[in-house]
C-alpha positions as CSV (number, residue, x, y, z in Angstrom):
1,X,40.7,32.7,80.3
2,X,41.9,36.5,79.9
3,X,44.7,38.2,81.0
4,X,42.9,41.5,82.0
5,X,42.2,40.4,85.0
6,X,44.4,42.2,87.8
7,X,44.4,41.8,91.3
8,X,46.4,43.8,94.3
9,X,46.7,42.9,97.5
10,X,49.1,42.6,100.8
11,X,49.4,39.0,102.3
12,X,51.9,37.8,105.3
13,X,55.2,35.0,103.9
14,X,54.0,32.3,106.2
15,X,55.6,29.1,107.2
16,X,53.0,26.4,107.4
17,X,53.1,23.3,110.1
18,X,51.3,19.8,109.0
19,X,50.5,19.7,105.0
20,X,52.3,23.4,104.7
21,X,55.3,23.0,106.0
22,X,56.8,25.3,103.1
23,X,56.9,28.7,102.6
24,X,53.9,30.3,101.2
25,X,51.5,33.5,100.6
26,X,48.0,33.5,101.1
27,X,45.6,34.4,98.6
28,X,42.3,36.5,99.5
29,X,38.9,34.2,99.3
30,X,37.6,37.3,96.6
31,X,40.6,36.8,94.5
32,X,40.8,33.3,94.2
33,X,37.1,33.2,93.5
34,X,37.4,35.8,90.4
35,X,40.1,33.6,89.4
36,X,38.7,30.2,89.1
37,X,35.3,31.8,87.8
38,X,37.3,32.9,84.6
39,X,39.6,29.4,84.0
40,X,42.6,30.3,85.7
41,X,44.7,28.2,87.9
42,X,47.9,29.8,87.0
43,X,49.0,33.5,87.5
44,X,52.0,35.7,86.9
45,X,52.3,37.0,90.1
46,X,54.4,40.2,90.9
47,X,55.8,40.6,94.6
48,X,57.6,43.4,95.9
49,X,58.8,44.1,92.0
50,X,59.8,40.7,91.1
51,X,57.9,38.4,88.3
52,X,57.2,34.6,89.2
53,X,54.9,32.7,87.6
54,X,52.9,30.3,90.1
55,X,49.9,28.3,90.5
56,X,46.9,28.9,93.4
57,X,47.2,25.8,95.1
58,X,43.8,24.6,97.7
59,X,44.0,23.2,101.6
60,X,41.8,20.8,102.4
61,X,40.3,23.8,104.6
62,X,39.7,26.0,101.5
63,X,42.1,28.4,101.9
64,X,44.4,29.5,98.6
65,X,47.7,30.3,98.8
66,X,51.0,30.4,96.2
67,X,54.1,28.2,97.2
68,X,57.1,30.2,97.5
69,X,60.6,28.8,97.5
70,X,63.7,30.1,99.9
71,X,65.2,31.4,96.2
72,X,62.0,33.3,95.3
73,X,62.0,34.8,98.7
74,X,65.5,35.8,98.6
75,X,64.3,36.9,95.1
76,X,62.0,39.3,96.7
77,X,63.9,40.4,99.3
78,X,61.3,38.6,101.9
79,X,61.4,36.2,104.8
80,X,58.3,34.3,106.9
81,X,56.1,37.4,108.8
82,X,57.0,39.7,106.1
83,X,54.3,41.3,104.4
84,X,54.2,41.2,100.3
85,X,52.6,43.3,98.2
86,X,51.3,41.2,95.1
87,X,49.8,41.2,92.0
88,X,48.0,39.0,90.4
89,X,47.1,38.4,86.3
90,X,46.3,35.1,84.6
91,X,48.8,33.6,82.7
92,X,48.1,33.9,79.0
93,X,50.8,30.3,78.9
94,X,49.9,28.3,81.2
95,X,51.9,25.0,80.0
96,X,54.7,27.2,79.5
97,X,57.7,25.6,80.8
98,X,61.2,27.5,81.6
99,X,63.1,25.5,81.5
100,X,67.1,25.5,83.0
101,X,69.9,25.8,80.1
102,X,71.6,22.8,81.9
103,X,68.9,20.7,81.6
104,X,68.1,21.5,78.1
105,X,71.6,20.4,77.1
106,X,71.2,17.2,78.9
107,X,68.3,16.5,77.2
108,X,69.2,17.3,74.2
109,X,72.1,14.6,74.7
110,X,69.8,12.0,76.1
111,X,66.8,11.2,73.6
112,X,65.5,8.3,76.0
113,X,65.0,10.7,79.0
114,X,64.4,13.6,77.0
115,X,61.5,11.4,75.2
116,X,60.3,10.5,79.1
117,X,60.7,14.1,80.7
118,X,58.8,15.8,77.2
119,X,55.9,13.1,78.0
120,X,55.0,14.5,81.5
121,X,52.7,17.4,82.1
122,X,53.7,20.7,82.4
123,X,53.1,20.6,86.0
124,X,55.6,17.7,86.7
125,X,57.9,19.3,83.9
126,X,58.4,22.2,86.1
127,X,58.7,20.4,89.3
128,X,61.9,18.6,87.9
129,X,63.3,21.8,86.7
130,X,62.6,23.8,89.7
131,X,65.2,21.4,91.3
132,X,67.7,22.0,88.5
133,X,67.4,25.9,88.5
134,X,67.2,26.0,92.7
135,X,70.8,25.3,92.4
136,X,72.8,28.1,93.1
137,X,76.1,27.0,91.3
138,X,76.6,26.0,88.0
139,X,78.3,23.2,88.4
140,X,75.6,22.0,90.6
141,X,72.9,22.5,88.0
142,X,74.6,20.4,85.5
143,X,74.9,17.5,88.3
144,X,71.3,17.7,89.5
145,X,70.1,17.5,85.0
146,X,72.6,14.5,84.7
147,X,71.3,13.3,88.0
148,X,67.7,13.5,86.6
149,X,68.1,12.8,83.0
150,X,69.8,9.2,84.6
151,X,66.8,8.8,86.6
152,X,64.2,9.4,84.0
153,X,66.2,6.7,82.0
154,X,66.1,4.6,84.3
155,X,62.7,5.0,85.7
156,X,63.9,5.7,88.9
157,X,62.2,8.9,90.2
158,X,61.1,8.9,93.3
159,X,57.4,8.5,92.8
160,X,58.5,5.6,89.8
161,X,56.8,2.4,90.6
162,X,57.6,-0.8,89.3
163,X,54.2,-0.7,87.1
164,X,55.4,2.4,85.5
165,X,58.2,0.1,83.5
């Protein structure tokens, strides 16, 4: 995977019905194709300005896109029909996780769910801290990591089963 690879290009926000009912940018066919030819799933992507990083994510129809939250629109200053102006590089750290300073204290007080949490992949390691950091208020960010350190405890995450135990 290299990180010299660099693409531009303007794509609607768009609002998906059925399987994307989030917010999301489409990704050119060419891009996507470069992409995956050279390893890489994960990009830093640039829009209007402002640095996320995000994975390409596939429809069963083959069409690529990046998911976009309502605080990386208002990030961007963007909202659905607006056109974005992206860039694209590969992301020379991939399992990279940023992770809320919340949640790190939580963890660092709860070795049982910290344990759990550092035993996911980094995929699912970013989806529970993408719920902490969403949070607007602080005080809101330290319930949702004691909300989720519980729950990893207690193996009660909504996708736990009762084989998971």
């Amino acid at each position: 995977m290299t990180s010299e690879l660099r693409f531009d290009f303007a794509s609607p926000i768009l609002r998906g019905q059925g399987v994307l009912i989030f917010h999301h940018m489409p990704v050119p066919t060419e891009i996507t194709d470069a992409l995956m030819a050279s390893g890489t799933r994960r990009v830093i992507a640039t829009l209007n300005g402002k640095e996320i990083n995000r994975a390409i994510h596939s429809s069963k129809d083959g069409e690529f896109y990046l998911v976009l939250g309502m605080h990386i629109l208002r990030d961007v200053g963007a909202k659905e029909g607006d056109i974005v102006f992206a860039s694209l590089i590969s992301d020379p750290n991939p399992n990279q996780v940023d992770m809320p300073e919340e949640f790190v204290t939580t963890l660092d007080q709860d070795k049982e769910a910290a344990d759990r949490f550092y035993a996911f992949t980094p995929g699912k390691q970013r989806s529970l801290c993408t719920y902490v950091t969403t949070a607007k208020r602080e005080e809101t960010r330290i319930k949702r990591s004691l909300e989720l350190a519980h729950k990893l405890r207690t193996y009660t995450l909504a996708e736990d089963r009762a084989s998971d135990q």
